[in-house]
Every structure is written in structure tokens, then in C-alpha cells.
TIZA-790673 format. One line per field, with one value per residue (C-alpha): x, y, z; residue in three letters. Coordinates in nm, 2 decimals. Example, Ala and Ser with C-alpha at 12.3 -4.5 7.8 and 13.67 -1.06 7.14 Angstrom:
BEGIN
u	(1.23 | 1.37)
v	(-0.45 | -0.11)
w	(0.78 | 0.71)
code	(ALA | SER)
//
This chain:
BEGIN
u	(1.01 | 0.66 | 0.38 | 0.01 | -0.30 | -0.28 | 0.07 | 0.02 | -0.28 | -0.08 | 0.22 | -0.04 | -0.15 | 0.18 | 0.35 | 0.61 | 0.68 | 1.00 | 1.07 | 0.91 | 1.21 | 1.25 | 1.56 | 1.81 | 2.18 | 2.38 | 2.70 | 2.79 | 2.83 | 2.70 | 2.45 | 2.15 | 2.38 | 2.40 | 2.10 | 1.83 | 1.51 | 1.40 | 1.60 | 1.67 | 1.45 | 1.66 | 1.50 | 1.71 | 1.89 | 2.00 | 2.20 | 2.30 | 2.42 | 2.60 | 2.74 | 2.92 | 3.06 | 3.22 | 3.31 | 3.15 | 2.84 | 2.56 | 2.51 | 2.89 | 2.78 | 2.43 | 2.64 | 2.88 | 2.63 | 2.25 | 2.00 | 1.69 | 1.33 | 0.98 | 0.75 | 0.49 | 0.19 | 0.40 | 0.50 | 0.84 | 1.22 | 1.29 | 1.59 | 1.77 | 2.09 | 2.25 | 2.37 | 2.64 | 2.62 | 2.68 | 2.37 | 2.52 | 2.54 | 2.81 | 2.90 | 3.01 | 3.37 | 3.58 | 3.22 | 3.18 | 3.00 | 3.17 | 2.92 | 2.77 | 2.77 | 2.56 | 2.40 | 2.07 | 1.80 | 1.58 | 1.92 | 1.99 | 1.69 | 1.68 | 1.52 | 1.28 | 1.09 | 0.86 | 0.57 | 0.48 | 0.17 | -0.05 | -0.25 | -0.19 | 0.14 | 0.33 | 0.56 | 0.72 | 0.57 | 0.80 | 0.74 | 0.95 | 0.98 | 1.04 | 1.39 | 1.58 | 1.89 | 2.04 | 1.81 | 2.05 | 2.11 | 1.94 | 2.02 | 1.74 | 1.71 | 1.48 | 1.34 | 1.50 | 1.87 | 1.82 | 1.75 | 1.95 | 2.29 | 2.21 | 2.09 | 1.77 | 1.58 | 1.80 | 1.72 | 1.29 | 1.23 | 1.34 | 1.20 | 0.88 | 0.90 | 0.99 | 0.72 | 0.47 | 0.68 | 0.68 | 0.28 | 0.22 | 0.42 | 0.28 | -0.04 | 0.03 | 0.17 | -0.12 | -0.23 | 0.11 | 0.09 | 0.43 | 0.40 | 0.44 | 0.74 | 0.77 | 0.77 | 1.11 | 1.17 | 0.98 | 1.15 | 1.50 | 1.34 | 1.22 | 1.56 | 1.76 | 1.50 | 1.48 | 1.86 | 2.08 | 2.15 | 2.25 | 2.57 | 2.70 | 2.91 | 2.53 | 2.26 | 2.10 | 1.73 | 1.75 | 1.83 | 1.56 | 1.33 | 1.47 | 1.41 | 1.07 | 0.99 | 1.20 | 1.00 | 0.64 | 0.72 | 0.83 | 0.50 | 0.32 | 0.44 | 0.35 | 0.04 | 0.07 | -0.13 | 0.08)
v	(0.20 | 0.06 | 0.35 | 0.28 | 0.49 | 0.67 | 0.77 | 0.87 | 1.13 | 1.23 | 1.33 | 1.52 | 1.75 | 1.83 | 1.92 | 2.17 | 2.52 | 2.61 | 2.82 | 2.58 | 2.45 | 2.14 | 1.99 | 1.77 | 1.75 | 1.45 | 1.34 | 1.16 | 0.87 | 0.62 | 0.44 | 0.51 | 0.28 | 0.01 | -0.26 | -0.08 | -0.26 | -0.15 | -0.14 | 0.19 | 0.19 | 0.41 | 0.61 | 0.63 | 0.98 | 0.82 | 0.57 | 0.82 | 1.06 | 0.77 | 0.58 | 0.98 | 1.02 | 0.72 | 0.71 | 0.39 | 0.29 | 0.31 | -0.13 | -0.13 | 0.04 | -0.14 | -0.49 | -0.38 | -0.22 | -0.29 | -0.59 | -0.56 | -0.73 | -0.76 | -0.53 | -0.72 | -0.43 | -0.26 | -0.53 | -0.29 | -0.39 | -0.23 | -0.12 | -0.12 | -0.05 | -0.40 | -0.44 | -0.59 | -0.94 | -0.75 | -0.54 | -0.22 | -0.03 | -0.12 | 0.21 | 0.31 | 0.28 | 0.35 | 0.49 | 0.75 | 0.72 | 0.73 | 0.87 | 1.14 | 1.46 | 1.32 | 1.02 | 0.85 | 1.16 | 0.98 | 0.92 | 1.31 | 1.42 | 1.24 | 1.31 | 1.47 | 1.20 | 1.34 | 1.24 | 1.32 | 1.59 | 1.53 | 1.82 | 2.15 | 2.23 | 1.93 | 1.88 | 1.67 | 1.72 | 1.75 | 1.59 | 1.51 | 1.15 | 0.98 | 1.02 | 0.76 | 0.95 | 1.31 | 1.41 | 1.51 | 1.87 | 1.92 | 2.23 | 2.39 | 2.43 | 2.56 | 2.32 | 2.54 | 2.51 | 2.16 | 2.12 | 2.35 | 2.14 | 1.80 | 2.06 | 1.86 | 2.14 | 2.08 | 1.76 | 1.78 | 1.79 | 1.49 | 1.39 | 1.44 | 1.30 | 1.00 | 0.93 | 1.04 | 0.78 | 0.53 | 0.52 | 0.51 | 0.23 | 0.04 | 0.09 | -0.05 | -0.35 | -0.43 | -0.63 | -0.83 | -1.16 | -1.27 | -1.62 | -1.51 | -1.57 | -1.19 | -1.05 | -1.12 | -0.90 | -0.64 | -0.58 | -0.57 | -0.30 | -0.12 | -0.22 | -0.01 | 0.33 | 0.37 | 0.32 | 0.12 | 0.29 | 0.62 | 0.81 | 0.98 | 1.24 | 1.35 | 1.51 | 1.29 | 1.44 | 1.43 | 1.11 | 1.04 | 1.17 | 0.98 | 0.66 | 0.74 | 0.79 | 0.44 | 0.29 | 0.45 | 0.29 | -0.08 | -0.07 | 0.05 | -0.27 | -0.49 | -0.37 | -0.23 | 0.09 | 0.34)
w	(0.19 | 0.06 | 0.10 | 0.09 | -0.01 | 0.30 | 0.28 | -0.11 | 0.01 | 0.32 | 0.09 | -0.14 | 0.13 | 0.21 | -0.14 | -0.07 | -0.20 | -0.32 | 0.00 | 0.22 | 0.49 | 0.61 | 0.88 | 0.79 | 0.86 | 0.64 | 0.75 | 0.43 | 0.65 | 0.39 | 0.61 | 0.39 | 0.11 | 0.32 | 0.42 | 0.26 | 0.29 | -0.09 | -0.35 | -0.57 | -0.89 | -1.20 | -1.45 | -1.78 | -1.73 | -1.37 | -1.54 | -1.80 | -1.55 | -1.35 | -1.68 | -1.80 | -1.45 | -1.46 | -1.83 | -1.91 | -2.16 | -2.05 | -2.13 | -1.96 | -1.67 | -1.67 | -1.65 | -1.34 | -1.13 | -1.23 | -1.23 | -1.37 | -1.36 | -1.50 | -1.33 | -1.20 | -1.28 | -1.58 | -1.73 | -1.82 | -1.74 | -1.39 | -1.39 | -0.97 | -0.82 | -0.80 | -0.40 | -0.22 | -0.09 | 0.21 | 0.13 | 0.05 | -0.28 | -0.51 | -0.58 | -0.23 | -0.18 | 0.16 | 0.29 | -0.05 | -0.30 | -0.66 | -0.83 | -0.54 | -0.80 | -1.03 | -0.78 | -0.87 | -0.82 | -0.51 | -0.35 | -0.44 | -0.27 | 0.04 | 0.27 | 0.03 | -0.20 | -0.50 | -0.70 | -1.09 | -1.11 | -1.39 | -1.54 | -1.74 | -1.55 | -1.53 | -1.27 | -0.94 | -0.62 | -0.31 | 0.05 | 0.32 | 0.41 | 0.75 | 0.87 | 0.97 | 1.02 | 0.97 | 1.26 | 1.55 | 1.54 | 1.25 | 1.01 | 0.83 | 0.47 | 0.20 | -0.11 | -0.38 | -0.17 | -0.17 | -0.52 | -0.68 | -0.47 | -0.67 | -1.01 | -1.01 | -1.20 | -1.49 | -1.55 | -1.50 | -1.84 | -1.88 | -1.57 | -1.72 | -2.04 | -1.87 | -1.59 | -1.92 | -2.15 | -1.88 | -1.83 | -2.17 | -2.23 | -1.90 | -2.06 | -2.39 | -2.19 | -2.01 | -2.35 | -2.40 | -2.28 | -2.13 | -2.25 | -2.65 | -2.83 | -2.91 | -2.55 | -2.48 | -2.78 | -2.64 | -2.35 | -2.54 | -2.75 | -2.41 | -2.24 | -2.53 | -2.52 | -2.17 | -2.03 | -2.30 | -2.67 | -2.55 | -2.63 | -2.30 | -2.54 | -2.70 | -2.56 | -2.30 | -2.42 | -2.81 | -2.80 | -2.61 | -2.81 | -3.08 | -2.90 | -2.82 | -3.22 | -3.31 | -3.03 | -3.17 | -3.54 | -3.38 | -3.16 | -3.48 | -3.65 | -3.37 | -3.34 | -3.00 | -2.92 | -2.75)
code	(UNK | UNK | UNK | UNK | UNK | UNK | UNK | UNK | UNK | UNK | UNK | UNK | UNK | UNK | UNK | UNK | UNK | UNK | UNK | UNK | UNK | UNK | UNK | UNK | UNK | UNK | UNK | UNK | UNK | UNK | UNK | UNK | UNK | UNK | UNK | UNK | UNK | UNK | UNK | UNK | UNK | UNK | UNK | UNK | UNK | UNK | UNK | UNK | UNK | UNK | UNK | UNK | UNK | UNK | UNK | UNK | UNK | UNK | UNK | UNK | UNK | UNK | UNK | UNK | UNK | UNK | UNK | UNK | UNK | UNK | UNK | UNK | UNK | UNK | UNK | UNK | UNK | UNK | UNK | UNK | UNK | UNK | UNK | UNK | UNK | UNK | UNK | UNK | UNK | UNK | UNK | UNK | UNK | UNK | UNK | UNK | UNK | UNK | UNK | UNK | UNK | UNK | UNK | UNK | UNK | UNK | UNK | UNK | UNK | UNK | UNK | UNK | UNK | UNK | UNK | UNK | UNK | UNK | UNK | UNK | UNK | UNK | UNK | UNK | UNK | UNK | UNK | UNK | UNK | UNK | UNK | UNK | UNK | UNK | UNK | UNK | UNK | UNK | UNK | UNK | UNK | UNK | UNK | UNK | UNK | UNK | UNK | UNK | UNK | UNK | UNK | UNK | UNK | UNK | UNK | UNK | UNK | UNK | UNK | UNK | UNK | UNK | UNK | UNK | UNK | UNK | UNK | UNK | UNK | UNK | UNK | UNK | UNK | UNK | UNK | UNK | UNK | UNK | UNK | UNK | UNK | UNK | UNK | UNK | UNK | UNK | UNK | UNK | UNK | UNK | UNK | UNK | UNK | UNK | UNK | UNK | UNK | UNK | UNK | UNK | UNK | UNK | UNK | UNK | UNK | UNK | UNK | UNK | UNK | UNK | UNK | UNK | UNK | UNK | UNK | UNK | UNK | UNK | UNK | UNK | UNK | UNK | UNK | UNK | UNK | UNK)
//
């Protein structure tokens, strides 16, 4: 679901506190997996996360179950869940999902979405989105609940590394043409510090780190500010 400038502010006014309750009751009936109308972006720890769970590589799992793209305004790979021919996710099998302990976060949230706060206290936003199921005799539950079922806490500092990572980098990228012989380079370097040279037996946040520093001295030599 696209949101515009008005949505964006409408979503800021209403940034939930951790007690705050909202209603929703999922049936785990899978039909938020199939015919979505946009697809579901990953951040690096979602495939991570995915790739342990099923005990594949991260480039393994990448292969069976991604695609990925140029962002038009980032100019960064964009990493999505790859669907279906009939439109649904291909990790849904027999109506589960394979992965639904340690599912990509937005999916986890649902029908909460979030938003990155800038400023001396870093953190994610929460807001409820428009329903388009789970709304029949609703149950009620409180933000924290919600959170702490999917153990999204545990994973926000490396939520926040990467929205920061990810906006430095789209900034540096604004300056790379895409018709030089060294962007396609680029992006394999990006590809393999965001979601590909990671060891799902390490520590998913070291080695990020670590990429971020072997990204910082290739950029250096390129003579891309970061």
C-alpha cells in the first residue's frame, strides 16, 4: 500500500505508546500472502532471520525466494519477497507460512506498520494501518504484547543501524551515474553488506558492523563520500 504526504503526517500524529491498544484478531488464514498489491521490501536481518530458519545461506536463500531491483530514488538494490505466478508469497505452503517465527518484521507487525524517528533518541514509530482483514470480532491488544510475540525489540538495534546505513548510502548514491562501467560493481558491493556475506552461525550484528567498515574503505577508494 502506496502512502502519500498526508498519510505520512496522519501516521505521525498518531505514534503509539507502548500500552496504547489497538483491535485485531488473525486467523492465520494466509490471505494477506496472497495478491498483494505491493510487494514486501527486506532489510538485511529479514533475510538473515529467514535464511537461519530455514538453514540456507543467505545468497541460497536470496536465489529461491528473492528478486531484487534498482531503486529508482536510492539508487540501492531492493531487495522483495519474490511471488507466485499465482501472486502469493513463495514461502506459504498448505496456507502456513514456513518461516512465521522469525517472518519478515512488516509482515510480523501487521496490522501495525512503523516509521524510523530521527533525533537524540532513535527509534521506530508505531501506527495502525487500514485493515483489510482480522476485523470481525476483533480482540484487543496492547503494542508491547504485540511486539514482544514476533521479539521485535530484540532485533531494533539493528533496525536502526540499518534505516541510518541505508540513508547514508542513498545519499552517497545520488552522485553515481548508472551508465558507468563501475556501477554495476557498486551494487555487488552493496548487494554483499546489506543481505548476502553473512554467516547465519555468527552474530547477525558484528558482522554488520564489519560490513559497514569494508564498505566505508571501498567507497573511500572510489571516491564516494559516505
Amino acid at each position: 500500500m502506496k502512502y502519500n504526504e498526508e498519510d505520512i503526517q496522519r501516521f505521525m500524529a498518531n505514534i503509539m505508546k507502548e500500552d496504547d491498544t489497538f483491535n485485531f484478531d488473525c486467523k492465520i488464514c494466509g490471505n494477506c500472502c496472497r495478491n498483494r498489491e505491493e510487494p514486501i521490501m527486506l532489510a538485511g536481518y529479514d533475510i538473515f532471520r529467514m535464511s537461519k530458519a530455514l538453514s540456507l545461506e543467505p545468497v541460497k536463500f536470496i536465489s529461491k525466494y528473492t528478486e531484487w531491483y534498482v531503486g529508482s530514488n536510492s539508487n540501492l538494490p531492493v531487495v522483495i519477497l519474490k511471488p507466485r505466478y499465482t501472486g502469493s508469497c513463495l514461502l506459504l505452503r498448505n496456507g502456513k507460512c514456513q518461516v512465521q517465527e522469525n517472518k519478515p518484521i512488516v509482515c510480523a507487525i501487521y496490522p501495525l506498520g512503523r516509521m524510523f524517528i530521527a533525533g537524540e533518541e532513535e527509534n521506530f514509530g508505531y501506527f495502525q494501518q487500514p485493515l483489510s482483514c482480522g476485523f470481525k470480532n476483533c480482540k484487543e491488544h496492547k503494542l508491547k504484547e504485540w511486539l514482544d510475540k514476533f521479539k521485535i525489540h530484540e532485533w531494533d538495534e539493528a533496525s536502526i543501524l540499518w534505516a541510518k546505513t541505508i540513508a547514508r548510502c542513498s545519499m552517497a548514491m545520488q552522485d553515481v551515474h548508472r551508465d558507468i562501467p563501475l556501477f554495476a560493481g557498486i551494487l555487488s558491493v552493496l548487494l554483499n553488506v546489506f543481505y548476502i556475506a553473512y554467516d547465519i552461525e555468527k552474530d547477525y550484528l558484528e558482522q554488520f558492523r564489519e560490513n559497514i567498515k569494508k564498505m566505508e574503505t571501498i567507497f573511500k577508494e572510489l571516491e564516494i563520500e559516505l
